[in-house]
Wavefront OBJ file of the C-alpha trace (Angstrom):
o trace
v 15.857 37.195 -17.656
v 17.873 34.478 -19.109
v 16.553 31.044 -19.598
v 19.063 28.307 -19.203
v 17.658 24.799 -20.508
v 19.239 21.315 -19.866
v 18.128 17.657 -20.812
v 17.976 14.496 -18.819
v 16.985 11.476 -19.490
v 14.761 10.461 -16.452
v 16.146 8.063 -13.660
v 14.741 4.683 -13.386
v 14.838 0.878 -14.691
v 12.277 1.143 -17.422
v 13.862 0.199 -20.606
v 12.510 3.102 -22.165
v 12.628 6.788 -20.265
v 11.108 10.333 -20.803
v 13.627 13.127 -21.578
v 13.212 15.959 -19.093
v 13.961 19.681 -19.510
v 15.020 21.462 -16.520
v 14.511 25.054 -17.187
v 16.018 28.120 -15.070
v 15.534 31.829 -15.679
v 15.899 33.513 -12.039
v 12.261 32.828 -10.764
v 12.032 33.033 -6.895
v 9.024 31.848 -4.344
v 8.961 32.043 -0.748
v 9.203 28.561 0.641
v 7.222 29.283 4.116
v 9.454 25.833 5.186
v 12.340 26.621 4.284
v 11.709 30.862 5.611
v 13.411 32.593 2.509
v 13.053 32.842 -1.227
v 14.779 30.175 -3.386
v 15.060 29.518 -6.495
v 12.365 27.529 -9.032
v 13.905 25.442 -11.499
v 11.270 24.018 -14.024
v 10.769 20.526 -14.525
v 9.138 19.952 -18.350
v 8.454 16.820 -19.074
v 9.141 17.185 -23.496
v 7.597 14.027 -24.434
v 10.283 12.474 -26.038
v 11.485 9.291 -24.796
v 15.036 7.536 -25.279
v 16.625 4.283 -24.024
v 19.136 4.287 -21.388
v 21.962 3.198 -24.401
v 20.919 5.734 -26.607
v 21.636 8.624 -24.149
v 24.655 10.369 -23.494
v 24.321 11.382 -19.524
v 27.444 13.231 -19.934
v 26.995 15.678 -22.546
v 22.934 15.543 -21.796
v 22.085 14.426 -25.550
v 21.471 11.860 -27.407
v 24.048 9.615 -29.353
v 22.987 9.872 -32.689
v 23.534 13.009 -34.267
v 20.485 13.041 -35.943
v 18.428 13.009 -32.899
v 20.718 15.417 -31.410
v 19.333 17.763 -34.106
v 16.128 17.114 -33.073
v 16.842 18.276 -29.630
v 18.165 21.247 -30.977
v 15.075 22.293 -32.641
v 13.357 21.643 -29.527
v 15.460 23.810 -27.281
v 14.832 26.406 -29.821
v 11.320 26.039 -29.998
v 11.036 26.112 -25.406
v 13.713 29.605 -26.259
v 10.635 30.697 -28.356
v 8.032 30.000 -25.972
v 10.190 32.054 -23.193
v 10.489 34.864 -25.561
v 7.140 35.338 -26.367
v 5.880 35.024 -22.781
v 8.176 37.967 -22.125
v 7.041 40.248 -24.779
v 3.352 39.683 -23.753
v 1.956 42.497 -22.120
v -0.618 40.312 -19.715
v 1.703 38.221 -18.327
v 4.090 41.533 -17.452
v 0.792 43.174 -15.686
v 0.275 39.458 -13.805
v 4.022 39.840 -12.814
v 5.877 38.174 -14.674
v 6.476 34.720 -16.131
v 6.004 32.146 -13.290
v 6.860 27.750 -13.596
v 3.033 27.696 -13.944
v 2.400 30.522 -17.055
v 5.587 28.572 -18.551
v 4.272 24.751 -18.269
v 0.999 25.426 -19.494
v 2.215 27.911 -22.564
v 4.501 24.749 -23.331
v 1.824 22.688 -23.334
v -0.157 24.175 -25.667
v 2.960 25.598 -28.298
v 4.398 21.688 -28.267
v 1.058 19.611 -27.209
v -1.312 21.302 -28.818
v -3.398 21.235 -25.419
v -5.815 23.992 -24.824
v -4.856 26.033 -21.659
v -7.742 28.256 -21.970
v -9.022 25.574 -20.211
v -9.236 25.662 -15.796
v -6.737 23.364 -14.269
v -8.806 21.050 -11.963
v -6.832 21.603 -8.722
v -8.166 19.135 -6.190
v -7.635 20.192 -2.011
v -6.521 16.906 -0.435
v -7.861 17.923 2.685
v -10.690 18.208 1.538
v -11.039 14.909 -1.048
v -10.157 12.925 1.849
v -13.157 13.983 4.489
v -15.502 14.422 0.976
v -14.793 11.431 -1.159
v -12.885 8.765 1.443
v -13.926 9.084 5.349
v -17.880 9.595 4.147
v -17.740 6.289 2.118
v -19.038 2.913 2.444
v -16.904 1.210 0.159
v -13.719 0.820 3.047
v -13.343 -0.734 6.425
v -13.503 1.301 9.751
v -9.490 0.549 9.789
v -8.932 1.871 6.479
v -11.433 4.858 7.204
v -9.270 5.547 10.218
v -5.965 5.352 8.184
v -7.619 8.098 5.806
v -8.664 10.026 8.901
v -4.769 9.968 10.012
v -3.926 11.591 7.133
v -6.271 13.994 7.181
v -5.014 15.314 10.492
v -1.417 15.069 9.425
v -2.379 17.277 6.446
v -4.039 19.488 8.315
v -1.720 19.866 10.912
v 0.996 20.587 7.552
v -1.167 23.216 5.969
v -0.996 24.836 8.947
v 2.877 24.739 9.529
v 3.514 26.011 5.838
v 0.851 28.551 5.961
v -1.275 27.480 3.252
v -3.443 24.750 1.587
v -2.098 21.948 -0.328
v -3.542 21.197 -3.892
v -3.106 18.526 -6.139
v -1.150 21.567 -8.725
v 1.702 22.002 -5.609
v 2.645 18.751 -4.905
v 6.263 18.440 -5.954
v 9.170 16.233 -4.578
v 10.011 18.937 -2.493
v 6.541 19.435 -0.980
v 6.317 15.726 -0.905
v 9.234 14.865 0.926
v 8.619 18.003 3.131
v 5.831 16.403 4.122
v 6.959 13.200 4.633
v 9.366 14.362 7.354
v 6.493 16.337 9.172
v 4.371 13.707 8.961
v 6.487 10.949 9.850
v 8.465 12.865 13.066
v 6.903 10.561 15.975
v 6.793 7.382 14.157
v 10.157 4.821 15.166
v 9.616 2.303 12.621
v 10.249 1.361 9.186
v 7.360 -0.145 8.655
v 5.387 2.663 10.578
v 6.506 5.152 7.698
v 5.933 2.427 5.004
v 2.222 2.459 5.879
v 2.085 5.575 5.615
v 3.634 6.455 2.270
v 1.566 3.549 1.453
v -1.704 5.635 2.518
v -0.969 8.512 1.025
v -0.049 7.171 -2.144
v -3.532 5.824 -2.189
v -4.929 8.816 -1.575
v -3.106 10.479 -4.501
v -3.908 7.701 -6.392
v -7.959 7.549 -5.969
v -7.642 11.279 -6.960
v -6.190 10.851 -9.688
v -8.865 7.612 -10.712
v -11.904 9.894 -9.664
v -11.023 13.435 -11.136
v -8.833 12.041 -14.760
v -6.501 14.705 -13.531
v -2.609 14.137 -13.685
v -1.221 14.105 -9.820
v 2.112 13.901 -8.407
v 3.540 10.344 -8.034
v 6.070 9.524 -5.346
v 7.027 5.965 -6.339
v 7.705 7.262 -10.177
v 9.227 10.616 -9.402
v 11.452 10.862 -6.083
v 14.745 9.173 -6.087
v 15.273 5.771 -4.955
v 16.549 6.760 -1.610
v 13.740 8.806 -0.783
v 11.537 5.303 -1.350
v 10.604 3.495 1.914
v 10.035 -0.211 1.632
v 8.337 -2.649 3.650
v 11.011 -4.855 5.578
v 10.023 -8.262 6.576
v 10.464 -7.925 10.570
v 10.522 -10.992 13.170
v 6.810 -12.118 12.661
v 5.234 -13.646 15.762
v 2.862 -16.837 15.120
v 1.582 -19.554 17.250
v 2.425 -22.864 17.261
v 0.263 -25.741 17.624
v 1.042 -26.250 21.139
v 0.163 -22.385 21.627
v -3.099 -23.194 19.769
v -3.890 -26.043 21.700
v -3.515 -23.789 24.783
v -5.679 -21.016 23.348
v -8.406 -23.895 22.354
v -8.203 -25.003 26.034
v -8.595 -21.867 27.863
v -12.596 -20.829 29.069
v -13.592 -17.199 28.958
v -15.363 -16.122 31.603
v -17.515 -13.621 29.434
v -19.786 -13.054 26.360
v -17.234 -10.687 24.820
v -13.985 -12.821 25.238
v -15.554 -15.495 23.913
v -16.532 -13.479 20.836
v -12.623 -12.447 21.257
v -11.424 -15.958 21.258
v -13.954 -17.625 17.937
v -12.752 -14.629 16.353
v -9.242 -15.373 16.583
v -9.867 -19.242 16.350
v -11.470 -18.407 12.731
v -8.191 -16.294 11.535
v -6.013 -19.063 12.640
v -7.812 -21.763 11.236
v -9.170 -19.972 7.456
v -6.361 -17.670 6.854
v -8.879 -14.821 6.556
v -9.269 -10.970 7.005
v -10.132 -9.885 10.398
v -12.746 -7.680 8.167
v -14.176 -11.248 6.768
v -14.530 -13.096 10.183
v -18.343 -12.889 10.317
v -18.566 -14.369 7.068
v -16.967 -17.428 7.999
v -20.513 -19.672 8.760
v -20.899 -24.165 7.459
v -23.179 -22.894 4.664
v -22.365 -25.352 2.022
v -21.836 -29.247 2.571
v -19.040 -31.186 -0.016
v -20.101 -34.315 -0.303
v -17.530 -36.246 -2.604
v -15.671 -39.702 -2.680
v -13.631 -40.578 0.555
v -14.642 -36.957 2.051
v -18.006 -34.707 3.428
v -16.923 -31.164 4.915
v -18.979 -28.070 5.111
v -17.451 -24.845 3.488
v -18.238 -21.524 2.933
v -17.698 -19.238 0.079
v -17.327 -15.445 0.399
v -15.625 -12.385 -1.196
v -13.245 -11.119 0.415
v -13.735 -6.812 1.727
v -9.954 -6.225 0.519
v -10.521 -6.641 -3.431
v -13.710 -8.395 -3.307
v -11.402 -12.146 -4.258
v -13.762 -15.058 -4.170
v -12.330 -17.562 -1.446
v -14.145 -21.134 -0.572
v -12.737 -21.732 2.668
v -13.130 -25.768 4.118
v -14.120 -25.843 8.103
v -11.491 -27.428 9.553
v -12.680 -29.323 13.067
v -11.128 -27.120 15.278
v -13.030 -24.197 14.412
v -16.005 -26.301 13.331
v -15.851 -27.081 16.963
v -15.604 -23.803 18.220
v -18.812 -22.602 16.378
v -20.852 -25.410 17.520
v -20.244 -24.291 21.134
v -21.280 -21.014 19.703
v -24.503 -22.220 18.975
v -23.951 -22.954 14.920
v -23.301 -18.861 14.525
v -19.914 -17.608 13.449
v -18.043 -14.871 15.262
v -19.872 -11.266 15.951
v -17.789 -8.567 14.144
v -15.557 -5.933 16.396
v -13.784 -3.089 15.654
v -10.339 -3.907 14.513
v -8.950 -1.839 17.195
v -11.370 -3.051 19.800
v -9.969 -6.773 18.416
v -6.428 -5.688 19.011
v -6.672 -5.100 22.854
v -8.743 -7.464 23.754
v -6.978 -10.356 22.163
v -3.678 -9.326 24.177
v -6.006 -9.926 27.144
v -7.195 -12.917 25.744
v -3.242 -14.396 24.962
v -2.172 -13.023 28.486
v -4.883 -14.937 30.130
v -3.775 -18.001 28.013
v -0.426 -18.428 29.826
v 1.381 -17.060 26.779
v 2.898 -14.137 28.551
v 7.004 -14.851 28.444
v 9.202 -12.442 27.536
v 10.219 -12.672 23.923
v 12.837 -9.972 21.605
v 11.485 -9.041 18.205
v 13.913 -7.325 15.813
v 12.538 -4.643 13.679
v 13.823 -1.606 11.363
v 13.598 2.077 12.712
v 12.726 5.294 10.102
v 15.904 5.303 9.102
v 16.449 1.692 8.197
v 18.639 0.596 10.991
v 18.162 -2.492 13.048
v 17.065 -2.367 16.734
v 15.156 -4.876 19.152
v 11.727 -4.929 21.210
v 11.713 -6.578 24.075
v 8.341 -7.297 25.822
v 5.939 -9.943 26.933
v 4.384 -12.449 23.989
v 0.806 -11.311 24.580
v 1.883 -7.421 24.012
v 2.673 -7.870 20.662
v -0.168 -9.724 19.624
v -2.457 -8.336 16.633
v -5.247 -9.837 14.331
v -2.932 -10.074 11.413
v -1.377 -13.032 13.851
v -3.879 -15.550 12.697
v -3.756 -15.367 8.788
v -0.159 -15.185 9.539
v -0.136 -18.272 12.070
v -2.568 -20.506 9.738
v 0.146 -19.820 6.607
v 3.512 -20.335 8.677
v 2.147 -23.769 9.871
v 1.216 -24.978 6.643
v 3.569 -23.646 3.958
v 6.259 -26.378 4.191
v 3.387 -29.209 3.530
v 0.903 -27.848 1.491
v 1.846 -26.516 -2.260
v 2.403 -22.945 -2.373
v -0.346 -22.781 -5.530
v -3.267 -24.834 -3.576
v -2.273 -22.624 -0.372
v -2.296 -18.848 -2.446
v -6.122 -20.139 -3.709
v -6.736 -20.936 0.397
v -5.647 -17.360 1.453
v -6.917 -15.346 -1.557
v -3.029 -14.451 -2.252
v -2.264 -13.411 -5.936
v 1.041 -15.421 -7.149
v 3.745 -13.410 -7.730
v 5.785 -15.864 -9.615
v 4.696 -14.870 -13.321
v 5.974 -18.435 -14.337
v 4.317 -18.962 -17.379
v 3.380 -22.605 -16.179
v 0.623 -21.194 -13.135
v -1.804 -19.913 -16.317
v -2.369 -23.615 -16.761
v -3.627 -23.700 -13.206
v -7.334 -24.070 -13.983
v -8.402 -25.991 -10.451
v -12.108 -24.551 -9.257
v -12.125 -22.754 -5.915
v -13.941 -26.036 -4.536
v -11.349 -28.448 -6.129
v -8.728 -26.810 -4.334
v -10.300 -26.975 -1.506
v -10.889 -30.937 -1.663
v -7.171 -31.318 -2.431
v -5.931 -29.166 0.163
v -7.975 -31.062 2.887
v -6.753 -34.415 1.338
v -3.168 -32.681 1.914
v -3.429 -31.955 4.858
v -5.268 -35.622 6.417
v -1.987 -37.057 4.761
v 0.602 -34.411 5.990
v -1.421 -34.777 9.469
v -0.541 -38.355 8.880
v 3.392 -37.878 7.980
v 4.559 -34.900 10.181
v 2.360 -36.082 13.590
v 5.080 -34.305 15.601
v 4.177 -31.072 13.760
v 0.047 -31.977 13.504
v -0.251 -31.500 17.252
v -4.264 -30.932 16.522
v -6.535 -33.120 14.423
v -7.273 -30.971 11.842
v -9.789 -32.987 9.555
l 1 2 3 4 5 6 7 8 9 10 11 12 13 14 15 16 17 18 19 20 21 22 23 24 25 26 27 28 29 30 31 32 33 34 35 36 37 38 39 40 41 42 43 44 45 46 47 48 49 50 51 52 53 54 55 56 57 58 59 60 61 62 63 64 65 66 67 68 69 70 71 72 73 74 75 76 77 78 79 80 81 82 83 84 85 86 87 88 89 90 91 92 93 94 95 96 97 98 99 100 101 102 103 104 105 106 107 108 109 110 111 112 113 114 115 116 117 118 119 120 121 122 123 124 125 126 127 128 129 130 131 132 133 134 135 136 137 138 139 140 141 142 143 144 145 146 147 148 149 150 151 152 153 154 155 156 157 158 159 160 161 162 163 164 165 166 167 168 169 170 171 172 173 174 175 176 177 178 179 180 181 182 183 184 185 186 187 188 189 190 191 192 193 194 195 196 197 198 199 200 201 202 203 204 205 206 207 208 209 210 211 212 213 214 215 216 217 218 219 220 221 222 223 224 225 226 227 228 229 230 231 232 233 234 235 236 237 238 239 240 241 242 243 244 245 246 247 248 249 250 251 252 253 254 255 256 257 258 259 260 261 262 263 264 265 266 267 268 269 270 271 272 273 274 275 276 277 278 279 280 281 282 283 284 285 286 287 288 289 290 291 292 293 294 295 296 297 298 299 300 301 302 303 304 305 306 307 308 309 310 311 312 313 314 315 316 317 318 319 320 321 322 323 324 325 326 327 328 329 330 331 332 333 334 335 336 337 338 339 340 341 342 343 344 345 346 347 348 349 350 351 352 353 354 355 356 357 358 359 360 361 362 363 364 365 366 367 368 369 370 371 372 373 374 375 376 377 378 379 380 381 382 383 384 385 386 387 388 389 390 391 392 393 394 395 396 397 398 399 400 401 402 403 404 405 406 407 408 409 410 411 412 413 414 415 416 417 418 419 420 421 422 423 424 425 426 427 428 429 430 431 432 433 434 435 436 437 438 439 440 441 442
């Protein structure tokens, strides 16, 4: 066999990038997706890194001469390696050299690391109903998300005719799977979530087990990427509240619906922190007396003080002084159509929204049908935004600030102090903007 070795300095924006070896020598595998034998190219990962304006893409080498020496005696040492592996007796009996046998013999002639020792090789299948739908630690929504891609796994394994390890995954595998997992979904978004998912799950393996796992953000080209697109968000107005705050459920569980959703639109919470919206706390300062509660948050445990405001203060009283009983989120979901349709708010409205492949196309359906918990948090931050300062707000909704403006470290307001000045905000926004206020709010 003859071993062909070229060097490329790794895509990307990072100022400073690994140099790559791509190394063929007329290895073939059966790919049971593709349903032939192909061709393995190595991908070796040298260690040496460049900037992008000391690399000659071209010519696959660096500028300076010097370091193009360097290179040499690298490519001389990985010519070594190959020639040794063929001369060895075990690896001729084992069959041959293969990308593994070649990796890990470069790894310990250029690393120095030990590959005596056993290559953790983690089942995904397997971590996920093990380590992720058995635990405590994540919502029923999030356990269900895991559960989804269990089953798309599963079903995978089973088109490819084998299991999937952490040691396979490759961009090929990954992108492999990506199209069988992805075939019914219509939606952008839809196949956002779940690269988001699985990325998780590859990343919690990687956090649990110290083992080095494939990364899809880092290694797959830019176009293979899916990213979350903004698409027309539905909120209620304050006349839409006031209608909601109106209407009298005839039952036990719509009620629950209804404080449930009342307590999203007027915190900004979770769905998963509704029942931990309760008046625990009483502020009693100058010009002001509100009752508040403070909680951390499921996602990311954040600490949040969130001020009562009367609407929902209202709403609880009628429930006795107890906040909300927690539903499933799914449960939530279809009953609080029900709850919207019963409300009058049942017109037909056109939502834009991109499909899988990034292309624009419409919805069309009534208001209620599109309604989901996320409406609430959504509804309490569209209404305010454009009154309230985007810094008081982001310590209201337990949002991290993404402007890394080195002014917002001088932020040092307490949780409780924003929460004073963002009801004094709002009495005198309520004040101001009375065509906007359309419900006393303080």
């Amino acid at each position: 066999m003859k071993l062909k070795i070229n060097f490329i300095l790794k895509s990307g924006k990072e100022k400073v990038r690994p140099v790559i070896a791509t190394l063929s020598f007329g290895y073939k595998e059966y790919d049971a997706l593709k349903k032939k034998s192909i061709y393995k190219i190595v991908t070796y990962y040298t260690g040496v890194t460049f900037r992008k304006d000391e690399w000659d893409n071209e010519n696959g080498r660096p500028y300076s001469d010097v370091k193009y020496g360097a290179q040499l005696q690298l490519k001389k040492k990985i010519e070594d390696v190959f020639l040794y592996l063929e001369l060895d007796n075990d690896v001729k009996q084992s069959g041959g050299i293969t990308p593994k046998i070649l990796k890990s013999t470069l790894d310990e002639k250029l690393k120095g690391k030990d590959s005596s020792k056993t290559v953790n090789r983690i089942r995904l299948v397997e971590f996920i109903e093990q380590e992720l739908i058995t635990s405590n630690e994540f919502t029923v929504g999030t356990i269900n998300h895991y559960k989804t891609q269990r089953n798309k796994l599963v079903a995978f394994e089973k088109e490819i005719g084998k299991q999937i390890y952490t040691t396979d995954l490759d961009a090929e595998l990954y992108l492999a799977f990506k199209t069988h997992a992805t075939a019914s979904m219509n939606k952008n978004n839809a196949v956002w979530g779940w690269q988001k998912d699985f990325i998780s799950v590859l990343s919690k393996i990687r956090k649990k087990h110290k083992i080095k796992v494939y990364n899809p953000i880092e290694e797959i080209a830019p176009k293979d990427k899916v990213k979350m697109n903004e698409p027309d968000a539905l909120y209620f107005t304050f006349e839409q509240i006031t209608q909601i705050i109106k209407y009298k459920p005839e039952t036990e569980m719509m009620k629950n619906v209804k404080l449930i959703l009342l307590t999203l639109i007027f915190t900004g919470c979770r769905e998963s922190d509704v029942s931990k919206i309760e008046p625990k706390h009483v502020y009693k300062g100058k010009g002001d007396t509100f009752k508040y509660t403070q909680i951390l948050t499921k996602k990311g445990d954040v600490e949040m003080i969130v001020p009562l405001l009367k609407p929902l203060e209202d709403a609880i009283n009628e429930n006795g002084g107890k906040p909300a009983t927690p539903i499933t989120q799914q449960k939530f979901n279809i009953e609080v159509k029900n709850l919207i349709r019963d409300c009058g708010l049942k017109h037909d409205i056109t939502l834009s929204y991109l499909d899988k492949k990034g292309k624009k196309q419409f919805a069309v359906g009534k208001f209620h049908e599109f309604i989901t918990s996320h409406i609430g948090r959504r509804t309490f931050i569209t209404n305010l935004i454009n009154f309230i300062p985007i810094p008081v707000l982001t310590k209201m909704t337990g949002h991290k600030l993404k402007d890394k403006s080195v002014i917002f470290i001088y932020n040092k307001m307490t949780l409780l102090e924003n929460a004073v000045l963002f009801r004094k905000l709002l009495k005198l926004m309520s004040k101001d903007y009375p065509d906007h206020f359309l419900i006393k709010l303080i």
